[in-house]
MARKE-672542 format. One line per 5 residues: number of its first residue (from 1); for each residue x, y, z of C-alpha. Coordinates in Angstrom, 1 decimal. Last residue first. Layout:
# residues N
NUM = X,Y,Z | ... .
# end
This chain:
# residues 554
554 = 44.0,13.5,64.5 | 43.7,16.7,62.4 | 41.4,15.2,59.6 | 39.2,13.2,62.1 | 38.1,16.5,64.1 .
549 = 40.0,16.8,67.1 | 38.5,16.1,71.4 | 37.8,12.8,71.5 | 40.2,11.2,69.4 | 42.8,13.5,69.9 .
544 = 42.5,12.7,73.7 | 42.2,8.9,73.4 | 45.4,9.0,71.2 | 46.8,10.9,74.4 | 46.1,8.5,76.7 .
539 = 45.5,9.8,80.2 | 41.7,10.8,78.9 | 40.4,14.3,79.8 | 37.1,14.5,81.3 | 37.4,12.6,84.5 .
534 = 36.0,15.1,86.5 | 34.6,18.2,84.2 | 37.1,20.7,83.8 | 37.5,19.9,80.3 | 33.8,20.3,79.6 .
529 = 34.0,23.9,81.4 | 36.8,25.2,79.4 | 35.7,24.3,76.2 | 35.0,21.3,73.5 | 31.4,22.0,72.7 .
524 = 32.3,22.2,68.8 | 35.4,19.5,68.0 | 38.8,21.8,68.0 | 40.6,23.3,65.6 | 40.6,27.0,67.3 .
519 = 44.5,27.5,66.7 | 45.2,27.7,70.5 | 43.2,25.8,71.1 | 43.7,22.7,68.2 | 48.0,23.3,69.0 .
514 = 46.9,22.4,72.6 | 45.2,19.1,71.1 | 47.9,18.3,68.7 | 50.5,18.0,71.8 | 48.3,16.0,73.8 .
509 = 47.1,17.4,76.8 | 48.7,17.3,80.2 | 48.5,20.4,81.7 | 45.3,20.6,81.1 | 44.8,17.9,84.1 .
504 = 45.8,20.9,86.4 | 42.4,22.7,86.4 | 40.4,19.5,87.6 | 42.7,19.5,90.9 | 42.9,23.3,91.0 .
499 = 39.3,23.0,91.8 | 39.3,20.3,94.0 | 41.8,22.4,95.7 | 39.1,25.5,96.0 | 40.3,29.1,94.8 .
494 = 42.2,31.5,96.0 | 45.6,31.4,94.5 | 47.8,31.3,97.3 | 45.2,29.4,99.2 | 44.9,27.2,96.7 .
489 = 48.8,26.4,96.4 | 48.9,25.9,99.6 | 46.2,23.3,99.7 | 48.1,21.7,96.2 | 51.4,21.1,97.7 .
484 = 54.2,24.3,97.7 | 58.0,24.0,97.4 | 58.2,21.2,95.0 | 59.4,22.3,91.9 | 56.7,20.3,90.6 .
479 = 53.7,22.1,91.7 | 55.2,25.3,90.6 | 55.7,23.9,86.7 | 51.7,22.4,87.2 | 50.2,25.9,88.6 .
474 = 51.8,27.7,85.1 | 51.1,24.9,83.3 | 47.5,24.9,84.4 | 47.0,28.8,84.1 | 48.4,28.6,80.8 .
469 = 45.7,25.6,80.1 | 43.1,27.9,81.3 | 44.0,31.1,79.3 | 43.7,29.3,76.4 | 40.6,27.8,77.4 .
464 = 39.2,31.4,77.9 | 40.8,32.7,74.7 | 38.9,30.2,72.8 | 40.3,30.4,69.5 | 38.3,31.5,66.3 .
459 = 35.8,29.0,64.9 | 36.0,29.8,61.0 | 33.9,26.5,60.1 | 34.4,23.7,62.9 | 36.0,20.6,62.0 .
454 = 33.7,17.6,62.3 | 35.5,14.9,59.3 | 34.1,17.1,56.9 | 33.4,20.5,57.7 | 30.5,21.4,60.8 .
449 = 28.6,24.6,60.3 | 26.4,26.0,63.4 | 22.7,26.2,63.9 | 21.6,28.7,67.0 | 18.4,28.0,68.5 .
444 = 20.5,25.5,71.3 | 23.3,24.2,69.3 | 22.0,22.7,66.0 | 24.1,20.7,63.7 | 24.3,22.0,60.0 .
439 = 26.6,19.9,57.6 | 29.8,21.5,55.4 | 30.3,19.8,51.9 | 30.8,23.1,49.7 | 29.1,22.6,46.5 .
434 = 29.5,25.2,43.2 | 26.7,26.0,40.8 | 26.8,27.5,37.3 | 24.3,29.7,36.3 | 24.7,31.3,32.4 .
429 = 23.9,28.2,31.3 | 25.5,27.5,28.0 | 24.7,29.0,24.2 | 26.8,31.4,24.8 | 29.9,29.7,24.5 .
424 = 32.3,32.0,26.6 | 35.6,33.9,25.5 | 38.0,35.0,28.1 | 38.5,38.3,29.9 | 38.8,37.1,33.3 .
419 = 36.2,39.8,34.4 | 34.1,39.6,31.9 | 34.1,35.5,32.1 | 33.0,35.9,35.6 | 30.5,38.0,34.9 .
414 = 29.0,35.7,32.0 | 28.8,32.5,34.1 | 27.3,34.1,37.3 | 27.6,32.0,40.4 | 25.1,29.8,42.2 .
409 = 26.8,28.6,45.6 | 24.9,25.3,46.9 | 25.9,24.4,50.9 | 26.0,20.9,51.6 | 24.7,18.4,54.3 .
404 = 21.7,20.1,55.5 | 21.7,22.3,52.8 | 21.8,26.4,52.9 | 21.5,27.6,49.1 | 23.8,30.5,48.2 .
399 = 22.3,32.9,45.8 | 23.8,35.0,42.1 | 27.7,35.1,43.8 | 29.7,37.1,40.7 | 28.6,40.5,41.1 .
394 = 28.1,40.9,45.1 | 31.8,39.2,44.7 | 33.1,42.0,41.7 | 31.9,44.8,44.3 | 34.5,43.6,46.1 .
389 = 33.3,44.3,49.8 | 34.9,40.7,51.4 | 38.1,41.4,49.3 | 38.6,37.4,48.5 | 36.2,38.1,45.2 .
384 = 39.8,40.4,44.1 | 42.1,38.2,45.2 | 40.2,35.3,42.6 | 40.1,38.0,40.1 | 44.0,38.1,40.3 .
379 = 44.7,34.6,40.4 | 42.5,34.0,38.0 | 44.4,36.5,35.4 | 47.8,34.8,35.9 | 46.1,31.4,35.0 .
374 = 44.3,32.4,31.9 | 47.6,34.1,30.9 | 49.5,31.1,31.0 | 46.3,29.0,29.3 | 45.8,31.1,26.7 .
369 = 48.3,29.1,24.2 | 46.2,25.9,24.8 | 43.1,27.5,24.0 | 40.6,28.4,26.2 | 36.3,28.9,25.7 .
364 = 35.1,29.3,28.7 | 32.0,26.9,30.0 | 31.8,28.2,33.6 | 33.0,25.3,35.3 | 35.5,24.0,32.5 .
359 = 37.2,27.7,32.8 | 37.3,27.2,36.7 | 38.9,24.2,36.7 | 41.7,25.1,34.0 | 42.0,27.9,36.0 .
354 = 42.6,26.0,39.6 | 43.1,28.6,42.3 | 40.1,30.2,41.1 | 37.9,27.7,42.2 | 40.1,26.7,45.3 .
349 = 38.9,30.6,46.7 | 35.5,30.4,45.4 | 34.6,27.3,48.1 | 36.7,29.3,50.9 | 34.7,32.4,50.2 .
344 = 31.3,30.0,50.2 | 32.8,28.6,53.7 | 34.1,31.7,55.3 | 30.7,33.5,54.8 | 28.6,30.8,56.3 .
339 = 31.2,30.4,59.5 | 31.2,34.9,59.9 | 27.4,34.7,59.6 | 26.6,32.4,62.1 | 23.4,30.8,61.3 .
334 = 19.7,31.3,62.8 | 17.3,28.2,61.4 | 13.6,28.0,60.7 | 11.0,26.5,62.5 | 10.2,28.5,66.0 .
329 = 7.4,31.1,65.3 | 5.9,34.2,64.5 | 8.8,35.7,65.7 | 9.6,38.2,63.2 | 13.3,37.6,62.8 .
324 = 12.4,33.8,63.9 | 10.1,33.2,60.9 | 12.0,35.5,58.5 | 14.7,32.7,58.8 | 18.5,34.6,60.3 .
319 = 21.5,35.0,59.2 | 23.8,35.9,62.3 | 26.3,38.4,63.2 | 27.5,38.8,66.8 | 29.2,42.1,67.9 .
314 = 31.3,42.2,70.8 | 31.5,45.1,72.8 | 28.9,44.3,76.0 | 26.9,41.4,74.7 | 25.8,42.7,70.7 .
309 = 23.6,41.3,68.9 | 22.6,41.3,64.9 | 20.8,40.5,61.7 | 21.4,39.6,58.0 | 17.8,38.0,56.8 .
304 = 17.8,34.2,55.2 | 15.6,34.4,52.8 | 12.8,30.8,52.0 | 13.9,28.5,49.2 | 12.7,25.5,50.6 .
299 = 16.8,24.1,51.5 | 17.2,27.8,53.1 | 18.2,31.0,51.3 | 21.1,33.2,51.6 | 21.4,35.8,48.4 .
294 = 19.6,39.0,49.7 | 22.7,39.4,52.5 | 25.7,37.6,52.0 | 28.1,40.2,51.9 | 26.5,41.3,55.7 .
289 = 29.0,44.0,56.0 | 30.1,44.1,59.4 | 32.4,48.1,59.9 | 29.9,49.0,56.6 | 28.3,51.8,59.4 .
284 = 31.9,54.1,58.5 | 31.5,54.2,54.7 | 29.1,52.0,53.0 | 26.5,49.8,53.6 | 24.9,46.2,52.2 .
279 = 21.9,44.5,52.7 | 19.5,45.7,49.6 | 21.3,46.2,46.5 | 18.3,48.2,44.4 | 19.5,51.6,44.9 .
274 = 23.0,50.9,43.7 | 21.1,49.4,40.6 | 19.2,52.3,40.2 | 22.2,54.7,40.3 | 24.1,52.7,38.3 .
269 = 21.6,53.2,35.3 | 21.5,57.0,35.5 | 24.9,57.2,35.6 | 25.2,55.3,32.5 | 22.5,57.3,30.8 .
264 = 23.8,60.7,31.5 | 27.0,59.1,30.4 | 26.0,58.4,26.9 | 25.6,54.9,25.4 | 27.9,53.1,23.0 .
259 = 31.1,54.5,23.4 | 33.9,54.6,21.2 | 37.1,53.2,21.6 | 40.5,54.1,22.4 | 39.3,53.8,26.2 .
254 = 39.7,56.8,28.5 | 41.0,54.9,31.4 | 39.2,53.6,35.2 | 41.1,52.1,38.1 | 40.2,48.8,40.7 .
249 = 41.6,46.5,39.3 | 41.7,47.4,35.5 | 38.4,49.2,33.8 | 38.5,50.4,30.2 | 35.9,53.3,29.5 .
244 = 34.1,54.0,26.3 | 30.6,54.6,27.9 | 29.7,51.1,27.1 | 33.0,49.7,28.3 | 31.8,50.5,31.6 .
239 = 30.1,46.9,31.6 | 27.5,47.2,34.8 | 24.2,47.6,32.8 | 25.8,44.4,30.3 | 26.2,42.4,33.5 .
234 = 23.1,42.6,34.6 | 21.9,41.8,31.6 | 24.1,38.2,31.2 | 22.7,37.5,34.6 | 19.2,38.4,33.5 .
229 = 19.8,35.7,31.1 | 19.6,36.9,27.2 | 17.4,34.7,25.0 | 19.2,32.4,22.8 | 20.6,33.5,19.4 .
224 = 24.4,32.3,20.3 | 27.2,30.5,19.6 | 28.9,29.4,16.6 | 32.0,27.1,16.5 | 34.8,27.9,13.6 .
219 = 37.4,27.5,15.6 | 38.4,31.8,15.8 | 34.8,31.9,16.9 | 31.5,32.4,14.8 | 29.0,34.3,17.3 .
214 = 24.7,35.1,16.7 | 23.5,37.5,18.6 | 21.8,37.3,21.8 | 17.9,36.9,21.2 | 15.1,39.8,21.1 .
209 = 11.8,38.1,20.2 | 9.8,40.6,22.0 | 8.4,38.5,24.4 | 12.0,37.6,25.1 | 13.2,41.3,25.5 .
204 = 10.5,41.7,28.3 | 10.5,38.8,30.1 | 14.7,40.0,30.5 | 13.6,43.9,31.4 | 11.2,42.6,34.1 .
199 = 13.9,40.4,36.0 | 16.8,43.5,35.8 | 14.0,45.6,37.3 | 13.8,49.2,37.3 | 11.2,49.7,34.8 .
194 = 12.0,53.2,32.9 | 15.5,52.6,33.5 | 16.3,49.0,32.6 | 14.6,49.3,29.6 | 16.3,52.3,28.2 .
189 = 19.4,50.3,29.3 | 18.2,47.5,27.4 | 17.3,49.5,24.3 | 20.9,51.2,23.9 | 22.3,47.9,24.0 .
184 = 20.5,46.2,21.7 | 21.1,49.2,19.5 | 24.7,48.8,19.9 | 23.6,45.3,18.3 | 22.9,47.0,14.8 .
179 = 25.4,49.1,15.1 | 28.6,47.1,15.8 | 31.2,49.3,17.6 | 34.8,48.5,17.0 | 36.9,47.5,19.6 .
174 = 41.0,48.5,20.0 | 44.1,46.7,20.1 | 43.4,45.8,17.0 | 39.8,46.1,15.8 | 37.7,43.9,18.0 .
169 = 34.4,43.8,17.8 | 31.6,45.6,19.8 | 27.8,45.4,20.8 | 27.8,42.5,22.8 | 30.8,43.0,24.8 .
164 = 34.8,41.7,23.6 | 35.4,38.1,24.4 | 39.0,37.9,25.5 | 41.6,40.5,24.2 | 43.5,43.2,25.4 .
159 = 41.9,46.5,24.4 | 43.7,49.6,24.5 | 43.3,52.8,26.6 | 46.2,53.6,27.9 | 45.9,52.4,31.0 .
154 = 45.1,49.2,29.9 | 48.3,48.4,28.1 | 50.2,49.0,31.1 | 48.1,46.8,33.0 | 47.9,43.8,30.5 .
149 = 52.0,44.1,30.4 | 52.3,43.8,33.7 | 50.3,41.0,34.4 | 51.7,39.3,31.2 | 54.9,39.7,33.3 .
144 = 53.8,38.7,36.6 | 52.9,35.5,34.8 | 56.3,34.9,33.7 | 58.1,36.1,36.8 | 55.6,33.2,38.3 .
139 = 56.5,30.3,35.8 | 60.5,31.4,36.4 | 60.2,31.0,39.9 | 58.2,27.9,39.8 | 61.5,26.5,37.7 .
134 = 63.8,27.8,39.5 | 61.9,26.2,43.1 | 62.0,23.0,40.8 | 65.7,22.7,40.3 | 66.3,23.4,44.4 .
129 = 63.8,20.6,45.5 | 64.6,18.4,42.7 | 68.9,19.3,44.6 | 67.1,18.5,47.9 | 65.1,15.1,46.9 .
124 = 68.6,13.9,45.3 | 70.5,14.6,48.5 | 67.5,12.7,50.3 | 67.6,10.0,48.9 | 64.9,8.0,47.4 .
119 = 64.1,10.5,44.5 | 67.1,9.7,42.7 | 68.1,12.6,40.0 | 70.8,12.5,37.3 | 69.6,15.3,35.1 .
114 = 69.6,14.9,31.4 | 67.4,11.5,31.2 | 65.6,13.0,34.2 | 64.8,9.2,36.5 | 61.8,8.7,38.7 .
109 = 60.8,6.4,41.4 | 57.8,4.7,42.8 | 57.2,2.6,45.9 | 53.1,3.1,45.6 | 53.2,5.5,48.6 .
104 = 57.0,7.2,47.9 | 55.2,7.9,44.0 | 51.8,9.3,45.8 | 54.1,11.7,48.3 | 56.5,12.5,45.4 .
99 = 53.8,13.5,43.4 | 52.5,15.9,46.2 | 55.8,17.7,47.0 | 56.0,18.2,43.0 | 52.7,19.7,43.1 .
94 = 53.6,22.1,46.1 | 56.7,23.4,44.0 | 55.1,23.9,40.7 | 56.9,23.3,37.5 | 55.9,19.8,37.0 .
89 = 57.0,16.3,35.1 | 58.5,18.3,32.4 | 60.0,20.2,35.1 | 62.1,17.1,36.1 | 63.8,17.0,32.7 .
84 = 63.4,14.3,29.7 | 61.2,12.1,31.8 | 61.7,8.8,32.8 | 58.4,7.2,35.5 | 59.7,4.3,37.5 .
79 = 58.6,1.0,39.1 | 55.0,1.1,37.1 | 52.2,-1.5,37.2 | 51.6,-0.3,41.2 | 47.5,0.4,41.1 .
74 = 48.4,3.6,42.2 | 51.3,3.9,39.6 | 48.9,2.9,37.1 | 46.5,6.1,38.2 | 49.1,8.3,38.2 .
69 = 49.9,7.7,34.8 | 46.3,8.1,33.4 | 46.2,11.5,35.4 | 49.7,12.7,33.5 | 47.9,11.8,30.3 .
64 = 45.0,13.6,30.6 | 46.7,16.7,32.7 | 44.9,18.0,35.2 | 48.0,18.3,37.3 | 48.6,22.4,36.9 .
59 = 51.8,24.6,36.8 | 53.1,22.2,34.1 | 51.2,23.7,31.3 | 49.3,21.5,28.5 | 50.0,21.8,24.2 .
54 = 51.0,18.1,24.0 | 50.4,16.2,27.1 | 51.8,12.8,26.4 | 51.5,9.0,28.2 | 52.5,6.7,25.4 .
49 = 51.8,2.8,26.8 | 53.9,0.3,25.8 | 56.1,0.1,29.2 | 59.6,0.3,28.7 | 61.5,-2.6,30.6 .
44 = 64.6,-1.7,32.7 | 66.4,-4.8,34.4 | 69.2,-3.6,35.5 | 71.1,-4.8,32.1 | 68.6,-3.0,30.2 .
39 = 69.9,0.1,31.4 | 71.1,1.7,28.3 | 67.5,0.8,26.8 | 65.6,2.9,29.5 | 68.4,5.7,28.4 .
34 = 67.1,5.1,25.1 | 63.8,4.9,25.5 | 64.2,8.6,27.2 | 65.7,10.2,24.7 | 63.3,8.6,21.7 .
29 = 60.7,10.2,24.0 | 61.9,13.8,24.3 | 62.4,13.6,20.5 | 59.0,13.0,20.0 | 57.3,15.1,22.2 .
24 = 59.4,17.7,20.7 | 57.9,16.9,17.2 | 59.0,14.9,14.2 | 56.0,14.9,12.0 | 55.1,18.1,12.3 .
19 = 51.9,19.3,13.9 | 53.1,19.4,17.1 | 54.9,22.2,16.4 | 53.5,24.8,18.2 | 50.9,23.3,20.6 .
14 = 52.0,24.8,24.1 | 53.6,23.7,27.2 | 55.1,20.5,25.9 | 54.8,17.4,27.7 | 56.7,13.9,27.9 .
9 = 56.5,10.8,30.6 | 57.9,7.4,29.6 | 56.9,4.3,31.8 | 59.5,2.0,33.1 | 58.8,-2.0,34.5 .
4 = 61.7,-2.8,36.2 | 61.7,-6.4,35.3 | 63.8,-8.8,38.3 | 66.6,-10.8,37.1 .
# end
């Protein structure tokens, strides 16, 4: 008889109880060896191995244990995974989908001790489909709670944990101010306003010894009594919790707590740093805000300045070297602004779609019981950096470095904690950078950004192929009815027959090619006039997408 070699899966979402010495863990494992045991007579075998995430939420596969497993059914030691219910596997839709792709590729089942489930057929894949869309629904009602709950909270004033600012501590649902480093405070936006300079007040404060306080968190760790980063000042001169405000998306409440600095100061303070963004507009002229500009730099370090040209009513953005701008000569590089922009928004987007991700990246301090509402609150920050003119994105992004083969996006540790509202250790790099793998390749002075496997960045559709292959199928569906040939068809149309000739060949793309136009997924330089060319287009369609798609959409 053939072994079926089974491996036991268990998780809990949080850490209560795990402690004792007969946990849930526990009893979902004893359930599941003996179900493996019942089936002895098939040939079931439990594996020795204990794979358990204790304290870990199912909407996320970084799991420890969960990765080990994967990676033995890869190698193909395990026939089937038993778990105690399907959503202690996962409780997200699109990470089930993906698990059943890598279990289907290493010939892989799974078994729910108290749900009788087959994942190779497809009644069994429809009723997981049905149990798991519950279960994301009920994560997401959950999250949409705490979000609810954090906003009503908010507007009236009150103080919903995380790391509270340098200067306060919590008291409740309210802060506390502590003197001695409200004075800190005081000091740096005194600084701040007699020099101007964000980089002159930080030299400053370290000459003068000046060092962040000293932290003991809930665990016992300390943190603290380095010299304050210019990113963790900036921050500081933006917190409105200084003038005993509390800010939530977007609105502004009287906070239950007292304020550290006086409003004459604050707005004193915001007008300098408003005066000091350089690149951006408001109102009506902010119609192609350059978001990136006074952040872009080449590979040597050198700006990247936002400029512009118009050809009748279109607008063309570029960033440009300050060697072309000014002409004084022809090294440097002139990139599209719309393809740079997509790619470091698209590079912060899958950062805050992964919160366990994020909080690793910029060193936050999470325990397993924050991690629902660490999600929920990423989400929402991560909508907000999306918003093109969030002020929280000119906040967050410190430069982005222009590669050859990468693109480098320096964020700000300490803002992005502020605005999750999480603890930090504060003795870590307040920089942390993120890579985009996108190459430059030059087309005439212009450079443009290539993804992997030669997609284009942001390319929209060409409307003039598109209109070109509706023109072919259009000529093509006439052709073949028969009652004109191709001469009287180009007098009808007015244009040459070797013309109509090239023209016609559109009409026989591939079917992922046409989906590449009208999409704009196709190779850069693919176009109207290349496709006209004589013999341009391949009969074979697997010639077609090979020549014309990027590798990841042939």
């Amino acid at each position: 008889m053939k072994q079926v070699r089974c491996a036991i899966y268990t998780r809990k979402s949080s850490e209560e109880g795990l402690e004792q010495a007969f946990n849930s863990l526990d009893a979902q494992r004893e359930a599941c060896a003996a179900y493996i045991k019942s089936q002895a007579s098939e040939g079931w075998v439990a594996a020795p191995d204990i794979y358990d995430d204790g304290g870990l939420s199912g909407g996320t596969l970084e799991r420890p244990a969960l990765q080990r497993l994967l990676v033995e059914v890869k190698a193909g030691r395990i026939d089937i995974i038993v778990v105690y219910k399907v959503d202690r596997l996962t409780r997200s839709l699109l990470d089930f989908s993906k698990l059943v792709e890598a279990f289907d590729a290493a010939g892989t089942s799974f078994v729910s001790v108290t749900q009788s489930f087959n994942t190779t057929t497809s009644m069994g894949r429809l009723t997981l489909n049905m149990l798991l869309s519950f279960a994301q629904f009920e994560r997401e009602v959950t999250a949409e709670r705490i979000r609810d709950k954090i906003a009503a909270s908010k507007a009236k004033g009150m103080w919903m944990g995380g790391t509270p600012p340098l200067g306060y501590v919590p008291n409740g649902r309210s802060l506390t101010v502590v003197e001695p480093h409200a004075e800190l405070i005081r000091m740096i936006f005194d600084l701040y306003i007699e020099r101007r300079n964000v980089r002159s007040v930080a030299e400053q404060l370290e000459r003068d010894g000046h060092r962040s306080p000293v932290r003991t968190t809930g665990t016992g760790r300390t943190h603290g009594g380095v010299p304050l980063s210019r990113g963790q000042i900036y921050s500081i001169l933006k917190c409105g919790i200084y003038i005993g405000e509390i800010h939530h998306k977007g609105q502004i409440y009287p906070g239950l707590h007292d304020a550290i600095i006086t409003r004459e100061t604050w707005d004193t303070a915001q007008a300098i740093l408003a005066g000091n963004l350089q690149g951006e507009r408001s109102g009506d002229r902010a119609a192609h805000p350059a978001m990136l500009a006074g952040k872009l730099v080449d590979e040597q370090g050198e700006p990247l300045i936002s400029t512009h040209a118009t050809k009748g009513k279109v607008r063309y953005r570029y960033y440009t070297s300050r060697t072309l701008h000014d002409r004084t000569g022809d090294a440097g590089m002139r990139v599209p602004a719309r393809e740079i922009e997509a790619v470091v928004l698209k590079r912060l987007a899958s950062l805050f779609d992964d919160g366990l991700a994020l909080s690793a990246k910029a060193a936050l301090i999470v325990t397993p019981s924050d991690i629902a509402t660490l999600m929920a609150r990423s989400v929402e920050v991560g909508a907000e950096v999306a918003m093109r003119r969030s002020a929280l994105f000119q906040d967050l992004v410190q430069q982005v470095r222009i590669h050859r083969s990468s693109i480098e996006i320096d964020c700000s540790a300490s803002v992005l904690a502020e605005a999750i509202g999480a603890q930090r250790e504060d003795d870590s790099s307040d920089v942390f950078t993120l890579t985009a793998d996108v190459r430059l390749t030059r087309t005439g002075r212009a450079m443009r950004l290539i993804g992997q496997g030669g997609a284009a960045i942001a390319s929209p559709p060409n409307l003039s192929l598109i209109k070109l292959v509706l023109k072919a199928r259009r000529w093509w569906a006439r052709l073949r009815i028969g009652d004109v040939d191709i001469k009287t068809l180009s007098e009808i149309e007015g244009v040459q027959p070797a013309y109509i000739t090239r023209v016609l060949r559109l009409a026989f793309l591939a079917p992922a090619v046409v989906d590449a136009i009208l999409t704009g997924a196709l190779l850069p330089g693919v176009d109207g006039s290349r496709l006209t060319v004589t013999d341009a287009i391949d009969m074979l369609w697997t010639m077609q997408r090979q020549r014309m798609l990027p590798a990841v959409n042939r």
